[in-house]
C-alpha positions in Angstrom: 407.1 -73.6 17.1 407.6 -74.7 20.5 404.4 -76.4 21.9 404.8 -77.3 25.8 403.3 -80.5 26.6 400.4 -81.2 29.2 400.8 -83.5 32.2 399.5 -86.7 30.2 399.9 -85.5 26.7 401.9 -87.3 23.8 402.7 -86.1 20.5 400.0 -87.7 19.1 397.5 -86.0 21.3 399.0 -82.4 20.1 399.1 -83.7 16.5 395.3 -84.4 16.8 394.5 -80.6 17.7 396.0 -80.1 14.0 399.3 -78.4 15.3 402.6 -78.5 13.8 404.5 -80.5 15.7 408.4 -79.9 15.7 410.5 -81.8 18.6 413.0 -79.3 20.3 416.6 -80.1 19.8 417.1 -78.9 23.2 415.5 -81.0 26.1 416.4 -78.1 28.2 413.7 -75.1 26.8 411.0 -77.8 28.4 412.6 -78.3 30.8 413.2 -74.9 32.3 417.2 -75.9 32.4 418.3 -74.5 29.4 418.2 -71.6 27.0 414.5 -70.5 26.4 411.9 -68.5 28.8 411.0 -70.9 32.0 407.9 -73.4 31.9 406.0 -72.2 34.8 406.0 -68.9 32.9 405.0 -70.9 29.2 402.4 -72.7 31.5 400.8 -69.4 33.4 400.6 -68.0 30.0 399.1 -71.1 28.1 396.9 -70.7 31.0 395.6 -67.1 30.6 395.6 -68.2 27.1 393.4 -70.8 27.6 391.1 -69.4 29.8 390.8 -66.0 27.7 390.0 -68.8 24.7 387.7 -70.1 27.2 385.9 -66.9 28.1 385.6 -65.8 24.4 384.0 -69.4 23.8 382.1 -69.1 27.0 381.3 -65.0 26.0 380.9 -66.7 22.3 378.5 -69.6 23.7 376.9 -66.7 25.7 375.9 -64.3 23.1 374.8 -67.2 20.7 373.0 -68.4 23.9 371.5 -64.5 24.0 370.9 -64.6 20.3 369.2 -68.1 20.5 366.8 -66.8 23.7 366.4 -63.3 21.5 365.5 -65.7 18.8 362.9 -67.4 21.2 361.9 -64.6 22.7 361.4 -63.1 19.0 359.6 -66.3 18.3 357.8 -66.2 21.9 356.7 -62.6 21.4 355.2 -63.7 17.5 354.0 -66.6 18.8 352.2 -64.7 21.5 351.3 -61.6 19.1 350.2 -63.9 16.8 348.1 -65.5 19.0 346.9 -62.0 21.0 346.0 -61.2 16.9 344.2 -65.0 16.9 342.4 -64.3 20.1 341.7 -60.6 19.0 340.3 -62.1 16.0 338.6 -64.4 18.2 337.0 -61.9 20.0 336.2 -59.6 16.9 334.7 -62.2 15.5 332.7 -63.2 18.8 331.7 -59.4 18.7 330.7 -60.1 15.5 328.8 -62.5 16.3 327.5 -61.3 19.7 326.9 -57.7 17.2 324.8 -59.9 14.9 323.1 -62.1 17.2 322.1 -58.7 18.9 321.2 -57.2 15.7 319.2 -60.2 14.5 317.5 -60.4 18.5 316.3 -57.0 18.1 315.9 -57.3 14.3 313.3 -60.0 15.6 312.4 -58.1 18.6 311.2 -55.1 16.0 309.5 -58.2 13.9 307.5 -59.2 17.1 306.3 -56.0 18.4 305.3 -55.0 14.9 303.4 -57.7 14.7 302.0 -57.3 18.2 301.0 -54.1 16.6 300.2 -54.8 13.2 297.4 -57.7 16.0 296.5 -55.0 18.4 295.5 -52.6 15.3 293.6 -55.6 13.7 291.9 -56.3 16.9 291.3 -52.7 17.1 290.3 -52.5 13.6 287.7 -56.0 14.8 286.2 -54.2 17.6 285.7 -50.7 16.0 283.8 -53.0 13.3 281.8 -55.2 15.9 281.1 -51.7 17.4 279.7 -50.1 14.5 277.9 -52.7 13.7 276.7 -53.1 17.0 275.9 -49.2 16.8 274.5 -49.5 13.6 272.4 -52.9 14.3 271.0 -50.8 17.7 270.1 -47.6 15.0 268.4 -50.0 12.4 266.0 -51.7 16.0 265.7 -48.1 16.9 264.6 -46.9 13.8 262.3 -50.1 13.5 260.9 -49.6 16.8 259.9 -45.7 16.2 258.7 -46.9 12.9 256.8 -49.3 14.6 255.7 -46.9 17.4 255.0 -44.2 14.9 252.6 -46.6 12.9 251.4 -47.9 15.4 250.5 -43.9 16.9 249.8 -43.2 13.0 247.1 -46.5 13.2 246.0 -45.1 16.6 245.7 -41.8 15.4 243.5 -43.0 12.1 241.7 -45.3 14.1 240.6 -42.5 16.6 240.1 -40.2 13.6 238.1 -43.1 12.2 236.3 -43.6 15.3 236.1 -40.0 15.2 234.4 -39.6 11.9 232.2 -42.3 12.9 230.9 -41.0 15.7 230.1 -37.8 14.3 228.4 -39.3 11.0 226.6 -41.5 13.8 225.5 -38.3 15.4 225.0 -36.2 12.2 222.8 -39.2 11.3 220.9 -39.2 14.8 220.5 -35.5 14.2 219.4 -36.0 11.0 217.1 -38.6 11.6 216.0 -36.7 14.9 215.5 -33.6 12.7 213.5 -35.6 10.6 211.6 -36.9 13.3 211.0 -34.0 14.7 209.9 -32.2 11.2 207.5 -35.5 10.6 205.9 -35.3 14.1 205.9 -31.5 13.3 204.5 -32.3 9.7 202.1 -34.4 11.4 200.8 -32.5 13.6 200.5 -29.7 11.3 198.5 -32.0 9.1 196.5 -33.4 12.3 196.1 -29.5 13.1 195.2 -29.3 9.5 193.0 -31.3 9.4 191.3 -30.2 13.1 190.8 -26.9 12.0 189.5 -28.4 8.5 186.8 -30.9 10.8 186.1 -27.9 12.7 185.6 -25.6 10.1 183.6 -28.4 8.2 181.9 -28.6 11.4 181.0 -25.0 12.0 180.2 -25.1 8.2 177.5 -27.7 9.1 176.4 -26.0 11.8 176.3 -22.9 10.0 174.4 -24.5 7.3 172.3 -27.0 9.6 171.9 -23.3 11.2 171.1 -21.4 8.7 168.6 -24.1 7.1 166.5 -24.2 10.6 166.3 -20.5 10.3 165.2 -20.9 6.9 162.5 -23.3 7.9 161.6 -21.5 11.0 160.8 -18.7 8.4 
């Protein structure tokens, strides 16, 4: 194999690329003066050579270049789903939280105006009480009171009844005793008439007699 040589280059420089190394008999083929294709031609080809080698490295570096930043990307696009799932997780859990916190406010919201309630009603229940016994405190003076009034119009009423009675047995007496006035003054004068008629009968008896004896003695 014939390996043209590079401005600069040795045999020990080609020999460290790993080539086979085999010195041409004939000065000539690198020469371009001898048998052997020119070396401006070996050169435009090493060239295209190269750079095609070059390209594919460069096409080669390229793609791994593409795979590494499809690999980050990849990684990127994990990375950032993982952390859209974190923050999604974050913010299910905050609605979670907001969701209990909300239940738990209204939870305690319910508790509160139950028990606002559960005090109105008891206050309600309080007053009703005070009322009835208020209403029923106001019956028991009423009743008292027209007890009181009604004894007091039952006492009246005896009393005038009493007075009443006693008035008419103090007439009924009066009568009586006037009655019996009356009959002893009648009584009496009966017996004073009584006894009138009986002094003038004894009289005119006397005189009869007193009377009767002159005429005897006259005879």
């Amino acid at each position: 194999m014939i390996i043209p040589f590079k401005r600069g280059q040795t045999l020990e420089h080609i020999a460290q690329r790993g080539c086979e190394v085999s010195i041409c008999r004939d000065i000539q083929s690198t020469t371009g003066q001898g048998p052997g294709k020119p070396v401006g031609q070996q050169r435009e080809k090493k060239r295209r050579e190269e750079k095609r080698r070059e390209e594919k490295r460069r096409e080669e570096k390229r793609r791994e270049e593409k795979r590494r930043e499809e690999k980050r990307r990849k990684k990127r696009r994990e990375e950032k789903r993982r952390e859209e799932k974190r923050r999604e997780e974050k913010r299910r859990e905050e609605k979670r939280r907001e969701e209990k916190k909300r239940k738990e406010k209204k939870r305690e919201e319910k508790r509160r105006e139950e028990k606002r309630r559960e005090e109105k009603r008891r206050e309600e229940r309080e007053e009703k009480r005070r009322e009835e016994k208020k209403r029923k405190e106001k019956k028991r003076k009423e009743k008292k009171r027209k007890e009181k009034k009604k004894k007091r119009k039952e006492k009246k009423r005896k009393e005038k009844k009493r007075k009443e009675k006693k008035r008419k047995e103090k007439k009924r007496k009066e009568k009586k005793r006037k009655e019996k006035k009356r009959k002893e003054k009648k009584r009496k004068e009966k017996k004073r008439k009584e006894k009138k008629r009986k002094e003038k009968k004894r009289k005119e008896k006397k005189r009869k007699e007193k009377k009767r004896k002159e005429n005897f003695s006259w005879k």
